[in-house]
Legacy VTK file of the C-alpha trace (Angstrom):
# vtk DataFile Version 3.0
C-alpha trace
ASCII
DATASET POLYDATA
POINTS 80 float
20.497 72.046 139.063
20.474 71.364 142.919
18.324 68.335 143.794
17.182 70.671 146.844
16.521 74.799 145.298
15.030 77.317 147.557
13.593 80.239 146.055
13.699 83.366 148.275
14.556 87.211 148.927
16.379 89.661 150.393
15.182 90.325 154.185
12.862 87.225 153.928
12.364 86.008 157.822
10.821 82.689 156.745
13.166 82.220 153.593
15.699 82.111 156.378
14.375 79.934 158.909
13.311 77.668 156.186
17.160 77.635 155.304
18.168 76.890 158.605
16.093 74.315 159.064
16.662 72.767 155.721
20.901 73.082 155.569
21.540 70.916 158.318
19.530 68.343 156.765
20.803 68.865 153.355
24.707 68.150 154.766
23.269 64.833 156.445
22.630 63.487 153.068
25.804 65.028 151.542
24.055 67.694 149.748
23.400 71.591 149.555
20.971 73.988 149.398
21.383 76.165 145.847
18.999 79.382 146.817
17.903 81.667 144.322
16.365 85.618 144.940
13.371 85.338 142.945
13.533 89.290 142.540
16.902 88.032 139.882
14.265 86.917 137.257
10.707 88.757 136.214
9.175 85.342 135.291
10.195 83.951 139.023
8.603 87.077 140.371
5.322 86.627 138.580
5.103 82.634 139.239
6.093 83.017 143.147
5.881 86.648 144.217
4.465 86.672 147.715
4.399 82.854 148.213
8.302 82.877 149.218
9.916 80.939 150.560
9.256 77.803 147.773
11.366 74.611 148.476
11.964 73.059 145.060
13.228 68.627 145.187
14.511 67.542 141.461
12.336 70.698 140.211
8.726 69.903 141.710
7.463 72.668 144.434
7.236 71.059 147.447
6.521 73.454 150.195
5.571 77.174 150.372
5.901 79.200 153.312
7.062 76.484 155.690
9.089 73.167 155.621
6.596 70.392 155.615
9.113 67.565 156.819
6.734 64.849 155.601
6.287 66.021 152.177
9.916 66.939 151.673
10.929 63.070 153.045
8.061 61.982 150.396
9.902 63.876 147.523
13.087 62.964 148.505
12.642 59.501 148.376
10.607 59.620 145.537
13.650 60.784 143.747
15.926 57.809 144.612
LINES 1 81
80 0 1 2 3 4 5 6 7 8 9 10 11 12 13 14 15 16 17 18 19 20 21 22 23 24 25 26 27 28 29 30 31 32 33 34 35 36 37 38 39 40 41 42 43 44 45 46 47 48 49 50 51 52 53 54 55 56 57 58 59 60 61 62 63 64 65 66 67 68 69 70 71 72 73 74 75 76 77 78 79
C-alpha cells in the first residue's frame, strides 16, 4: 500500500482539489498518490460514504473533506 491513499469518487469536486493539492507535494518527497473510488468496495462505502474525500498516511485517516497541511506534516513525519 501507498504511504499517501486518497479515497474518493467519480465527479468529486473536493476529491479533486484535494488531489491537486496533495500530488505536487507527494512528487517533492518522491512519492505518489494511490486513489481509490470508494463506490469499488461496499465496506468503503459504508465506512466513508459522504465524508469523501479521506486522505489516508501509512493507513491512519488523516483528513476528511479538506487537506489539513499541519496534520498531514504531523503524520508524515510521524512515519519516518
Amino acid at each position: 500500500m501507498s504511504r499517501l491513499l486518497l479515497y474518493s469518487r467519480e465527479g468529486c469536486g473536493l476529491c479533486e482539489e484535494l488531489l491537486l493539492e496533495l500530488v505536487p507535494w507527494a512528487a517533492e518527497r518522491g512519492e505518489s498518490v494511490e486513489v481509490r473510488d470508494v463506490d469499488d468496495d461496499p465496506i468503503l462505502k459504508r465506512r466513508y460514504g459522504l465524508k469523501i474525500p479521506v486522505l489516508l498516511v501509512d493507513g491512519e485517516p488523516i483528513a476528511f473533506g479538506h487537506l489539513d497541511w499541519n496534520e498531514l506534516k504531523r503524520a508524515w513525519n510521524a512515519g519516518r
